[in-house]
LOZAMI-378780 format. One record per residue: residue in one letter; residue number from 1; x, y, z of N, C-alpha, C, O, CB in turn. Coordinates in steps of 0.2 Angstrom, whole numbers, plus 5000, padded with zeros to 4 digits. Glycine has a CB too. Layout:
N
R r   k n_east n_north n_up ca_east ca_north ca_up c_east c_north c_up o_east o_north o_up cb_east cb_north cb_up
R A NUM      X       Y    Z       X        Y     Z      X       Y    Z      X       Y    Z       X        Y     Z
...
//
This chain:
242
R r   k n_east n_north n_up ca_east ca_north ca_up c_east c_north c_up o_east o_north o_up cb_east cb_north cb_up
R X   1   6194    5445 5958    6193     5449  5952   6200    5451 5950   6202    5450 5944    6189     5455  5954
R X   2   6203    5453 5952    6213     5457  5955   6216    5452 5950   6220    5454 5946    6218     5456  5966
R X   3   6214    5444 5952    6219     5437  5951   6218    5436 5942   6222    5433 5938    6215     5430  5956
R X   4   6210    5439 5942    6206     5434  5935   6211    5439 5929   6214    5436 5925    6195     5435  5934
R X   5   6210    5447 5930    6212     5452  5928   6220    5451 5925   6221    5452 5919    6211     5457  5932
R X   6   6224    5448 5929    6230     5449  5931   6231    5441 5925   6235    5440 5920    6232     5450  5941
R X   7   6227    5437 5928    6229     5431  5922   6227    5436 5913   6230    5437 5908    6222     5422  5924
R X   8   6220    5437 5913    6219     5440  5908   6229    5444 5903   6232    5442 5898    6212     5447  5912
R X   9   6229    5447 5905    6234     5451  5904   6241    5447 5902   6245    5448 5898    6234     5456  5911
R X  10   6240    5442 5906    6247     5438  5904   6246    5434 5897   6251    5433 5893    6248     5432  5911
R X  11   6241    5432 5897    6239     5428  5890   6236    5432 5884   6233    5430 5880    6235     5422  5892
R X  12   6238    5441 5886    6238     5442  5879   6244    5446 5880   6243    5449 5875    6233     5445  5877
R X  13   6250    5447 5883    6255     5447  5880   6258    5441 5878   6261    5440 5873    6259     5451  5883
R X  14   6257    5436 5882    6259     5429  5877   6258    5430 5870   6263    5432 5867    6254     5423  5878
R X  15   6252    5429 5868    6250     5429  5862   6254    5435 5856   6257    5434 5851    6244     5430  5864
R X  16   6252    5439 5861    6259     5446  5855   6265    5445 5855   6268    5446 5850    6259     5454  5858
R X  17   6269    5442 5861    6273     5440  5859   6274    5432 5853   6279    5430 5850    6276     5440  5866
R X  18   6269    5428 5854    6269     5424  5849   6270    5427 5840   6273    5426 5835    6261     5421  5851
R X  19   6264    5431 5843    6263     5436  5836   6271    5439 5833   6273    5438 5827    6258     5442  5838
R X  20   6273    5442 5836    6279     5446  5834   6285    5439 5832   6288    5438 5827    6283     5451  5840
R X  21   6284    5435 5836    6289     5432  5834   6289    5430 5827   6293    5430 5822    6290     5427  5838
R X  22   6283    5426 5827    6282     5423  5820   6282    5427 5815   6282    5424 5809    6278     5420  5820
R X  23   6282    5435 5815    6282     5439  5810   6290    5441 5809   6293    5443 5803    6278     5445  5812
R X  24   6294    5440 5815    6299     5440  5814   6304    5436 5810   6307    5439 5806    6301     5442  5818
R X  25   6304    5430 5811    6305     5424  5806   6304    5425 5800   6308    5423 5796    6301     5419  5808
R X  26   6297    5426 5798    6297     5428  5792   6300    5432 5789   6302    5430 5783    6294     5429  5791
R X  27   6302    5438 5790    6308     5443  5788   6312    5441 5787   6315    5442 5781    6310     5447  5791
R X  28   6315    5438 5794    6322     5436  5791   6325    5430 5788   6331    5429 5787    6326     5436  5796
R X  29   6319    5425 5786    6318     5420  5780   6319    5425 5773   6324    5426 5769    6309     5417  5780
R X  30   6315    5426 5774    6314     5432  5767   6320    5436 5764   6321    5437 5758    6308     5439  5769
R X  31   6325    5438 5769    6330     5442  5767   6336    5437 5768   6342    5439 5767    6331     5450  5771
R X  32   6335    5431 5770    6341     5426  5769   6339    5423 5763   6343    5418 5762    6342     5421  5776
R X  33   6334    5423 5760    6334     5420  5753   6334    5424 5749   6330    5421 5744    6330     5417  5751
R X  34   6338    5431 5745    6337     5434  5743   6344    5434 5741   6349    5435 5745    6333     5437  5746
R X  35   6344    5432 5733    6353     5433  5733   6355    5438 5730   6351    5441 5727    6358     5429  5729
R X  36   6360    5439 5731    6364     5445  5731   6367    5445 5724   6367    5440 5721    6369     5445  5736
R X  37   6368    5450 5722    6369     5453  5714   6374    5450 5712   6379    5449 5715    6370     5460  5713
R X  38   6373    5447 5705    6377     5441  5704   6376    5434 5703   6380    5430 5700    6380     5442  5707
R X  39   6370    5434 5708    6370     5424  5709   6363    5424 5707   6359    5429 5707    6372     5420  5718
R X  40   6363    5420 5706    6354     5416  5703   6354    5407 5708   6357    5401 5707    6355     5413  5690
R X  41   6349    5408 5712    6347     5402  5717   6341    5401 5714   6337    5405 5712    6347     5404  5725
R X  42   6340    5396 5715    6335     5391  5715   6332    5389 5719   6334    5385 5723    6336     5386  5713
R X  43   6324    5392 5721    6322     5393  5726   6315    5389 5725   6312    5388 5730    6321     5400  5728
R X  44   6314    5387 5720    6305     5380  5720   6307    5379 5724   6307    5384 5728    6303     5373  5714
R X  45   6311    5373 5725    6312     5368  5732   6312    5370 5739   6309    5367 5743    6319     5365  5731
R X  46   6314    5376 5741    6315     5380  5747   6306    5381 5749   6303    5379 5754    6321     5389  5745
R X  47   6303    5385 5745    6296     5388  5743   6292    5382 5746   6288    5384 5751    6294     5389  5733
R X  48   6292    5376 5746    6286     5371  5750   6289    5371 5755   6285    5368 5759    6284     5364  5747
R X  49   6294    5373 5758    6297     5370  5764   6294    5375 5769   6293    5374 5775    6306     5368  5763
R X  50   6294    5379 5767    6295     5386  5768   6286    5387 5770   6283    5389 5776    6298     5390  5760
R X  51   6284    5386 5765    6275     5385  5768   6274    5379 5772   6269    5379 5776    6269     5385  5760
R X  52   6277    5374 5771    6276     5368  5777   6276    5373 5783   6271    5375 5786    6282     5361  5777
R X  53   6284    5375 5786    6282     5379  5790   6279    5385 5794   6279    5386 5800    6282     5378  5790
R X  54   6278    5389 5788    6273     5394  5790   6266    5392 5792   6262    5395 5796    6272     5398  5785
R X  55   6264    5385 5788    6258     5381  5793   6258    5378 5798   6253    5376 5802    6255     5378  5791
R X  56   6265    5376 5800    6265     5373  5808   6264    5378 5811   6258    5379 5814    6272     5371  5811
R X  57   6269    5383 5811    6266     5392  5816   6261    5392 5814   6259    5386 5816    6269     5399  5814
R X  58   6257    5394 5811    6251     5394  5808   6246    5391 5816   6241    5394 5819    6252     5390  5800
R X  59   6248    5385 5817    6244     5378  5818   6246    5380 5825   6241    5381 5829    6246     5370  5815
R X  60   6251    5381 5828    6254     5383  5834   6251    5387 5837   6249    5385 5843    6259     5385  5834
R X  61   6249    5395 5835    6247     5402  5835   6238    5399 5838   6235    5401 5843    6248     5407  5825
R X  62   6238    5394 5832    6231     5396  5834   6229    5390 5840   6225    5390 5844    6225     5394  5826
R X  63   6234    5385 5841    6233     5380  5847   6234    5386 5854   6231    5385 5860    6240     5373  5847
R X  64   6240    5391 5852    6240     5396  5860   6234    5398 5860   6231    5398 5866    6244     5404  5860
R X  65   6231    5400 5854    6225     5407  5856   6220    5404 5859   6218    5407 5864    6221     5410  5850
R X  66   6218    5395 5856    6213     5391  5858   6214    5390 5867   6209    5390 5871    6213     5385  5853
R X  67   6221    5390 5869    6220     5388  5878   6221    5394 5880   6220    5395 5886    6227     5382  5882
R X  68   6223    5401 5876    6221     5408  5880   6213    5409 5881   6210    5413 5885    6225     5414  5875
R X  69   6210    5405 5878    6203     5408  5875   6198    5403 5882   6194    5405 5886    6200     5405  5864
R X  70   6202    5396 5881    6201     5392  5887   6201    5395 5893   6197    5394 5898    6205     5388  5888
R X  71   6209    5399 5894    6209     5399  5901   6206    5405 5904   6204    5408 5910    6216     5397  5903
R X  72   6206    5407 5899    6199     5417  5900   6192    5415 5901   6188    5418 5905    6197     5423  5890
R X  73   6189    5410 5896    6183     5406  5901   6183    5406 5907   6180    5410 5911    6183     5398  5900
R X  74   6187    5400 5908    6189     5397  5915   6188    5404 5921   6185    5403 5927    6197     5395  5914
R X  75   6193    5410 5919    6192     5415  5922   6187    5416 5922   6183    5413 5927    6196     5420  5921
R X  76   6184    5419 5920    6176     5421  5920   6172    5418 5923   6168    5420 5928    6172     5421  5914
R X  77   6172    5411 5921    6167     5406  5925   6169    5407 5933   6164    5406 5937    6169     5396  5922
R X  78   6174    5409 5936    6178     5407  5943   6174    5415 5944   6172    5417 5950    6188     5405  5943
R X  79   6175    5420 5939    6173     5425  5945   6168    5425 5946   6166    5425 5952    6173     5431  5944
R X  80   6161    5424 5940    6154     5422  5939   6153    5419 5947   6150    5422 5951    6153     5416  5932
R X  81   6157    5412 5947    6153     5409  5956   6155    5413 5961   6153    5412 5966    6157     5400  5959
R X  82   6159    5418 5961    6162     5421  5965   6158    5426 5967   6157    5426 5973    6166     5423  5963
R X  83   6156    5430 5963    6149     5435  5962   6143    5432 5967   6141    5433 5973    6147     5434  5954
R X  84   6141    5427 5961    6135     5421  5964   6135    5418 5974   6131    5418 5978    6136     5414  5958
R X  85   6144    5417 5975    6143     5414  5981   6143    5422 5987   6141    5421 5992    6150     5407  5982
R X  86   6145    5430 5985    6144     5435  5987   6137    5437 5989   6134    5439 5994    6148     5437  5982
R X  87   6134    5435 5982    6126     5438  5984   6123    5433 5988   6117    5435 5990    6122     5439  5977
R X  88   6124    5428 5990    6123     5420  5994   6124    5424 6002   6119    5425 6006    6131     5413  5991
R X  89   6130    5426 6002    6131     5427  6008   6138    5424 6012   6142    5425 6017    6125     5426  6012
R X  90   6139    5420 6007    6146     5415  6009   6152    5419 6005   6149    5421 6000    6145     5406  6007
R X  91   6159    5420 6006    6162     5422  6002   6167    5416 6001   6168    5412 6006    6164     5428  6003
R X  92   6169    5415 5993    6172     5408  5992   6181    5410 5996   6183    5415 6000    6171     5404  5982
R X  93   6186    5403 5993    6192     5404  5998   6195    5410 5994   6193    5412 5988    6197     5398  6000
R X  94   6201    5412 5997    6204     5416  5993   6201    5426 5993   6204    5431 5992    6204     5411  5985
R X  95   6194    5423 5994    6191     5431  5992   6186    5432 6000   6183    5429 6004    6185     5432  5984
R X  96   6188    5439 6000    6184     5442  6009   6182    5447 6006   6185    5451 6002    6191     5444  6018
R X  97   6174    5448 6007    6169     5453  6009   6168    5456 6013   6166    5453 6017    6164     5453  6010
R X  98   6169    5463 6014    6167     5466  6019   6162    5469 6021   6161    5475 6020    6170     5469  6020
R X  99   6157    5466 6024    6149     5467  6025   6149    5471 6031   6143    5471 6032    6144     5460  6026
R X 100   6152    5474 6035    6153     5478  6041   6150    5485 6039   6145    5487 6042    6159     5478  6043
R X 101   6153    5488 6035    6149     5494  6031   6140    5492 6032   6136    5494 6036    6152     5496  6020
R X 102   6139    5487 6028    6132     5488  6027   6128    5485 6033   6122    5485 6033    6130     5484  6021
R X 103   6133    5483 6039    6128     5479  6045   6128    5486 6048   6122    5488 6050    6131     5471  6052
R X 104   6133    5490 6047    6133     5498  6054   6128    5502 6049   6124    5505 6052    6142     5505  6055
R X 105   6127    5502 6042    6120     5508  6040   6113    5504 6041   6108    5507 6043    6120     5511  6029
R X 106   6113    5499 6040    6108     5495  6044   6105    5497 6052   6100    5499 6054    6111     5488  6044
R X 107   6111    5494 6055    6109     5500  6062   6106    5504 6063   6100    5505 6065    6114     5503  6064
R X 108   6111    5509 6060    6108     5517  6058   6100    5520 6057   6097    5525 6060    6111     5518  6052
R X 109   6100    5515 6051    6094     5515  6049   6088    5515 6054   6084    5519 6056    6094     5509  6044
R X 110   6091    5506 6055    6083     5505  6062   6084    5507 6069   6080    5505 6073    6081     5496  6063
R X 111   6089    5512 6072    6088     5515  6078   6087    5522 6073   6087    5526 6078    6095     5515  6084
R X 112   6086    5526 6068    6083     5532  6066   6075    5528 6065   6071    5532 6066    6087     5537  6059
R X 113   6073    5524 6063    6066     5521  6066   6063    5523 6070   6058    5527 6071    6065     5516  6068
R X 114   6068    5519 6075    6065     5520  6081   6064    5526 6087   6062    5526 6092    6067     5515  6083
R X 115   6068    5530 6081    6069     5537  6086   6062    5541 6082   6059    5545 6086    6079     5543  6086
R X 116   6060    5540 6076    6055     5545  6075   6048    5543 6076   6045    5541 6071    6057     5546  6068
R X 117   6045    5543 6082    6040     5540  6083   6034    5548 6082   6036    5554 6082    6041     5535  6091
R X 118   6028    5544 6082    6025     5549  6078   6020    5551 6085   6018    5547 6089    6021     5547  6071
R X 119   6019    5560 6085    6018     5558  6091   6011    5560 6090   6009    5562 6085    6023     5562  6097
R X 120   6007    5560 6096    5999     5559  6098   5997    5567 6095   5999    5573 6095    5998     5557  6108
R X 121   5993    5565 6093    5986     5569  6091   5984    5573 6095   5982    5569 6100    5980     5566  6090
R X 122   5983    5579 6096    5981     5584  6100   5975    5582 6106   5976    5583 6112    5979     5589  6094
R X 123   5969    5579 6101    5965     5576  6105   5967    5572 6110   5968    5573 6116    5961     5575  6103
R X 124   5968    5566 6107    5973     5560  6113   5976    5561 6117   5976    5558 6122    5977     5554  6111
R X 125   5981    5568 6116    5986     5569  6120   5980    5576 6127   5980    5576 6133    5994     5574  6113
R X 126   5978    5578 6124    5973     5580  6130   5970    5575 6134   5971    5575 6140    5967     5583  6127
R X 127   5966    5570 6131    5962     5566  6135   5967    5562 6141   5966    5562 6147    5959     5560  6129
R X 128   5973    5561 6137    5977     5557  6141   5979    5561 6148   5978    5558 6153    5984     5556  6137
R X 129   5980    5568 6148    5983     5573  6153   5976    5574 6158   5976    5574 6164    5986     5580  6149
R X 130   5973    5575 6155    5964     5574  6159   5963    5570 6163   5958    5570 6167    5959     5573  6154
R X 131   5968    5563 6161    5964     5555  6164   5968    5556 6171   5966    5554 6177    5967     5547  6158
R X 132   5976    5558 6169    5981     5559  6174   5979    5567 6180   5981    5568 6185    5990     5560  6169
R X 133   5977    5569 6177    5974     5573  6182   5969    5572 6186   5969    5575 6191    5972     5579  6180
R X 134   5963    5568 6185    5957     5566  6190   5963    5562 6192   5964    5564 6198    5949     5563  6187
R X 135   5966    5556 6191    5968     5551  6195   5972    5553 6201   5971    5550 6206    5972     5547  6192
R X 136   5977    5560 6201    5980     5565  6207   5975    5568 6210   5976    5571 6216    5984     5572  6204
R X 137   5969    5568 6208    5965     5572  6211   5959    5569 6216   5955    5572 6221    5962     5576  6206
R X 138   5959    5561 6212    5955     5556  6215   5962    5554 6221   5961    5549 6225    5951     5549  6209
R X 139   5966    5555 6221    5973     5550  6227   5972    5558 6232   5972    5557 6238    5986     5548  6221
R X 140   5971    5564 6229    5971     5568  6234   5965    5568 6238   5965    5570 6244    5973     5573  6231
R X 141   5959    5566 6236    5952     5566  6238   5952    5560 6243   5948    5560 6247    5946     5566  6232
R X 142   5956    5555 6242    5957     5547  6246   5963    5547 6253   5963    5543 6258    5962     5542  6240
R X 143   5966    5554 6251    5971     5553  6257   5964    5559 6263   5961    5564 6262    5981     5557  6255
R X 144   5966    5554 6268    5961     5556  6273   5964    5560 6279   5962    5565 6282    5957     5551  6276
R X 145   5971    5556 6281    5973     5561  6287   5981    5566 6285   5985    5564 6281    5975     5556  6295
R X 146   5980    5571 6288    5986     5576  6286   5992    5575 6289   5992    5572 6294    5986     5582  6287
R X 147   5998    5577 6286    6005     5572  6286   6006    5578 6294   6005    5584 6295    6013     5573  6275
R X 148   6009    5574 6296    6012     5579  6300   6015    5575 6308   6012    5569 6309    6004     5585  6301
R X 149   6018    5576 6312    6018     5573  6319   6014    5575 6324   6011    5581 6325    6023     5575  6322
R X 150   6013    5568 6328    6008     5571  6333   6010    5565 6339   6013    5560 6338    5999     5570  6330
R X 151   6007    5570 6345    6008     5565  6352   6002    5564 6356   5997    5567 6355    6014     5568  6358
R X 152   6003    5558 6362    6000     5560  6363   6001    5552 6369   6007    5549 6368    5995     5563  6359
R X 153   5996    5549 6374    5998     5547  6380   5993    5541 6381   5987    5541 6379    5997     5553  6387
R X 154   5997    5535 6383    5991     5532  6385   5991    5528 6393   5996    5525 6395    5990     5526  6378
R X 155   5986    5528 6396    5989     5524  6403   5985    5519 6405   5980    5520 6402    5990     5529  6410
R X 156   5986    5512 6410    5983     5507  6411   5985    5505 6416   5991    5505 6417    5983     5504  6408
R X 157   5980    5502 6421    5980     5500  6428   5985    5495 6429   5982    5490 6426    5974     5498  6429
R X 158   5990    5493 6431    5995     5488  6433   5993    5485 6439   5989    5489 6442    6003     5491  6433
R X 159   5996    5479 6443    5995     5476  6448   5998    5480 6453   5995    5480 6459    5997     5470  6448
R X 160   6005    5484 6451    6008     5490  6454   6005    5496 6456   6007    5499 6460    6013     5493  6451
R X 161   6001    5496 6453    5999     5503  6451   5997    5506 6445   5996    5502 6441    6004     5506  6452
R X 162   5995    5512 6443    5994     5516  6437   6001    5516 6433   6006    5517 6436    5990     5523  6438
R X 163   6002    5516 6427    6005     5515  6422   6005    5519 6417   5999    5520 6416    6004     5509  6420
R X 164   6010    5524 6412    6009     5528  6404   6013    5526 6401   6017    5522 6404    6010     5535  6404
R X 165   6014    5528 6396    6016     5529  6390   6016    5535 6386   6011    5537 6385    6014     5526  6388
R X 166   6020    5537 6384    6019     5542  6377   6022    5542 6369   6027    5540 6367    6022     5549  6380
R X 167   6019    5543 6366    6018     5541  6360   6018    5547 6354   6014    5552 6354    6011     5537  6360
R X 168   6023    5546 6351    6024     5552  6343   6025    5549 6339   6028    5544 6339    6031     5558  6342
R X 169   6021    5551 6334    6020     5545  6328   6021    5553 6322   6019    5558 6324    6010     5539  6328
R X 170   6024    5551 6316    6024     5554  6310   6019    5551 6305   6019    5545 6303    6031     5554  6307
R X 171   6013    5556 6304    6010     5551  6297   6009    5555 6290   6007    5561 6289    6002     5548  6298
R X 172   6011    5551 6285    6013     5558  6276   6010    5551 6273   6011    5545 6273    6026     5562  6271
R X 173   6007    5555 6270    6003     5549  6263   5998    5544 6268   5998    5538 6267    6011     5542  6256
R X 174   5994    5547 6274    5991     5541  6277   5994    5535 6279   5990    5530 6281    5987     5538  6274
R X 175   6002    5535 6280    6003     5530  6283   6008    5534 6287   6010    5540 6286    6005     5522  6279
R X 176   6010    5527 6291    6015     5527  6297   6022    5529 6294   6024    5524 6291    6014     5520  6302
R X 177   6027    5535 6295    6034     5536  6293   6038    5532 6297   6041    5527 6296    6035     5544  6293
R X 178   6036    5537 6304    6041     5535  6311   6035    5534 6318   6030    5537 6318    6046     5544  6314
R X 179   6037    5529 6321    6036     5530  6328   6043    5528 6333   6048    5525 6332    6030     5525  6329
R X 180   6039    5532 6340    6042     5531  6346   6038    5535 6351   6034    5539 6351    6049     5534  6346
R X 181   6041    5529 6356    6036     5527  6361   6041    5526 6369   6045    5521 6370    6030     5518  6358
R X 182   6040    5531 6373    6043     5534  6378   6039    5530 6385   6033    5529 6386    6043     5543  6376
R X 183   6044    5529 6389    6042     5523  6395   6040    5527 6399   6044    5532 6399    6047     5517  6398
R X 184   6036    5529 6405    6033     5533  6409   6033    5528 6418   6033    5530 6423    6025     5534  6406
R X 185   6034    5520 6416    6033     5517  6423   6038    5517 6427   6044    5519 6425    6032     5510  6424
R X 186   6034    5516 6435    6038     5519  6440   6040    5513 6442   6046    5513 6445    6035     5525  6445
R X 187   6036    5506 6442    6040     5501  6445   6043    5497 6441   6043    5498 6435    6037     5499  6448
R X 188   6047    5492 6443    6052     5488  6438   6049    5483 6433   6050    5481 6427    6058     5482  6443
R X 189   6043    5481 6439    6040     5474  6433   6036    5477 6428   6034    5474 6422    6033     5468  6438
R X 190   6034    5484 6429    6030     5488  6423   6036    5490 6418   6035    5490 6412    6024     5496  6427
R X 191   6043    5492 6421    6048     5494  6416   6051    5489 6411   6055    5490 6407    6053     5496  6419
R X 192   6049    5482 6412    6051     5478  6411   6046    5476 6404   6046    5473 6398    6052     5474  6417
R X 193   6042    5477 6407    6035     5474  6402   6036    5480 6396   6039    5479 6391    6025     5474  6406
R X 194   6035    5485 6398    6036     5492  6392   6043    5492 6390   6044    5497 6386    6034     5499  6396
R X 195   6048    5489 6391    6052     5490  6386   6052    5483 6380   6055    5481 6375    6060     5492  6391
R X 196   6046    5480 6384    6049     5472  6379   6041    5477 6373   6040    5475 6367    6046     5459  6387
R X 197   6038    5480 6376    6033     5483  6372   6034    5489 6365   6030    5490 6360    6029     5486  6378
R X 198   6040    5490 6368    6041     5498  6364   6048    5494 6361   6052    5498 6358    6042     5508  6371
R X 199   6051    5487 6360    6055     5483  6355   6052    5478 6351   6054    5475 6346    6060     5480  6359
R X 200   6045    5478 6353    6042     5477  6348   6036    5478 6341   6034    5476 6336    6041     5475  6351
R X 201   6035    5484 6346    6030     5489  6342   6031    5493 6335   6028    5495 6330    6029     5496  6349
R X 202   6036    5493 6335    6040     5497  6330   6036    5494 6322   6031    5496 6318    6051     5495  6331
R X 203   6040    5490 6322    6039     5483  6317   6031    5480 6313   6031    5478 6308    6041     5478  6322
R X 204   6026    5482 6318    6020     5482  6317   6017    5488 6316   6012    5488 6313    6017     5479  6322
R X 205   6020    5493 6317    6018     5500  6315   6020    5504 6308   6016    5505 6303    6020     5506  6320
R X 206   6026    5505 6309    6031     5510  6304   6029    5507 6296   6029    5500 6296    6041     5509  6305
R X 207   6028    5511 6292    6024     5510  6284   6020    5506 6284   6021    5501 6281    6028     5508  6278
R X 208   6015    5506 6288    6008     5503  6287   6003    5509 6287   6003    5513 6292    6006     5497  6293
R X 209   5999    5508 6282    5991     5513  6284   5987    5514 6290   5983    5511 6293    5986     5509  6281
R X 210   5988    5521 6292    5986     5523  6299   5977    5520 6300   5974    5518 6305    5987     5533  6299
R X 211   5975    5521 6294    5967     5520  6295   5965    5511 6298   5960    5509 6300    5964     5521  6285
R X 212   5971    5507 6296    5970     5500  6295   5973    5498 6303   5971    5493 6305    5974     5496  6288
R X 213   5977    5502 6306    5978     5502  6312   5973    5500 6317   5969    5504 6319    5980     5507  6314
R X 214   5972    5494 6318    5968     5493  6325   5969    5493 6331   5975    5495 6332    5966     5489  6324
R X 215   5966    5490 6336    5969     5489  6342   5974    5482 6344   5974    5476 6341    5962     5488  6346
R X 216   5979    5484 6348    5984     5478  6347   5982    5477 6355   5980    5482 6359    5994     5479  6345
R X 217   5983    5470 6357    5982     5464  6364   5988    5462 6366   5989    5462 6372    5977     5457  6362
R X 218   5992    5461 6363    5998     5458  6366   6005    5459 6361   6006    5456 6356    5995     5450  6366
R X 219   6008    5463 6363    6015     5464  6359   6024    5462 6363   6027    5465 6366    6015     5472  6357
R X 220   6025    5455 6361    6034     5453  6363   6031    5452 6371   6034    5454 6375    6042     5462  6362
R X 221   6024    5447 6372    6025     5447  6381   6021    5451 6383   6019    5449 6389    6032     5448  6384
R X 222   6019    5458 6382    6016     5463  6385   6011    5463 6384   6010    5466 6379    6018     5467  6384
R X 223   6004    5462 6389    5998     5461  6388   5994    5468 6389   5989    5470 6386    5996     5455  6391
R X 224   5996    5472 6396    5994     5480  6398   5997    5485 6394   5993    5490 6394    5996     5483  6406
R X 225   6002    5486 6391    6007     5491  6389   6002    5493 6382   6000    5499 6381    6015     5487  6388
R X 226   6000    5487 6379    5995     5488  6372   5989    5493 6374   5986    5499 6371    5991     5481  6369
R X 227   5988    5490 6378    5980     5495  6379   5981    5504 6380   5977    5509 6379    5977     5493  6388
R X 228   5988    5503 6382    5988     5512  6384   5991    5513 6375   5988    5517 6373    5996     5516  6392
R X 229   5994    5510 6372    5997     5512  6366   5989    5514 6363   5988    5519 6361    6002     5506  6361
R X 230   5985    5510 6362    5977     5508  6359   5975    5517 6361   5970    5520 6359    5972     5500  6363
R X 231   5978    5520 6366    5973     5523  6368   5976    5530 6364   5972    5535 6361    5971     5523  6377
R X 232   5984    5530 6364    5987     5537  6361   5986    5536 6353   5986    5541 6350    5997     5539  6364
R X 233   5986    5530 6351    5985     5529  6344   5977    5531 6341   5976    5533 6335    5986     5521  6345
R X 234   5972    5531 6346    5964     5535  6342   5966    5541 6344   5967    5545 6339    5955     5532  6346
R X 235   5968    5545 6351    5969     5551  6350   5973    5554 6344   5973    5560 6342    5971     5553  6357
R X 236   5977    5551 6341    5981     5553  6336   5979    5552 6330   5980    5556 6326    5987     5551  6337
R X 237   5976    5545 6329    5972     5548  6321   5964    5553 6321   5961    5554 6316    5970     5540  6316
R X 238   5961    5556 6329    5959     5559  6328   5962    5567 6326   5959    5571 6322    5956     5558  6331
R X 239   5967    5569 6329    5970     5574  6327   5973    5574 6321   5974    5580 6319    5975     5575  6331
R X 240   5974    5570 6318    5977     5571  6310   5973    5572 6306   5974    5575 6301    5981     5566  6308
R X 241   5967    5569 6306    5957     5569  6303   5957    5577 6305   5963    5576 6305    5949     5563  6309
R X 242   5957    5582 6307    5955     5586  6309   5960    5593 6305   5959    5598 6307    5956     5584  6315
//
């Protein structure tokens, strides 16, 4: 637009300077034929020569105007596509858009959308808090044993001899937090079996559902050691029922 302007401007001082000139010419035509007091010149003959060329200028003047008038078209027509390839989305060469202003109010625009969300209806917004309150109240009516630690012993007949164990279990939300399970045998082959018992046991207990706990038979090798665990394991979720 800067480029089209900037030609505009040039081809009308052209022109005015066309213009003056040829006004100036004439003047000083006019006062170089003009005699001086005393003399008598004969000017018929001069008189056609004279209008011959004032119509050349004449012809000239109007051949500038006609390629100023051309090339002011020209300009126009060039900003015209310019315009046109702008609103397009493409900008032609030579000329740069800056569409960054209008991609950041765009932004703007659709994260204040998305922030003004409309909020719930008094009733819905009740119902909803109502739904979330029986469901706390149905998870509280579901939990069956109380969080807390507890111990307690289990023992079983060995080839050695009588055999124990003792047993502290944490339980919060009905399941298993922590266990540990403390060795009581007095002889080696029973020490042996209960520690292969109490490195195994862990694993099968800890964050599982105390309720789903059943009896274990055999843990890592250990076939007697389970039975005493089975036994501090019911005394303990009776005590937490309670």
């Amino acid at each position: 637009m800067k480029k089209t302007i900037s030609v505009f401007l040039y081809l009308m001082i052209v022109t005015g300077m066309i213009f003056s000139g040829c006004s100036s010419n004439k003047e000083t035509k006019k006062t170089t034929t003009s005699a001086p007091p005393g003399f008598s010149i004969d000017l018929e003959g001069l008189t056609g020569e004279e209008e011959v060329e004032e119509e050349e200028e004449e012809e000239e003047v109007e051949e500038v105007e006609e390629e100023a008038e051309e090339e002011v078209e020209e300009a126009e027509e060039e900003v015209e596509e310019a315009e046109e390839e702008a609103d397009g989305g493409s900008a032609p060469p030579g000329l740069s858009i800056d569409l960054s202003g209008l991609e950041e109010e765009e932004e703007v625009v659709e994260e204040e959308i998305v922030e003004e969300e409309d909020p719930m209806p008094p009733l819905i917004e009740e119902a909803v808090e109502e739904e979330l309150e029986e469901e706390e109240e149905l998870v509280e009516a579901t939990t069956m044993y109380v969080d807390g630690t507890y111990s307690s012993s289990g023992s079983y007949q060995s080839p050695a001899g009588s055999e124990s164990i003792s047993v502290t279990l944490v339980v919060q939300d009905d399941r298993v937090s922590s266990l540990s399970v403390a060795s009581n045998a007095t002889h080696a082959t029973s020490q042996t079996y209960q520690g292969k018992f109490i490195s195994g046991i862990n694993s099968l207990v800890v964050g599982q559902d105390i309720s789903e706990l059943g009896s274990f038979s055999q843990v890592n090798g250990s076939s007697l050691t389970p039975s005493a665990f089975n036994q501090a394991l019911n005394s303990i979720k009776s005590q937490a029922l309670s």
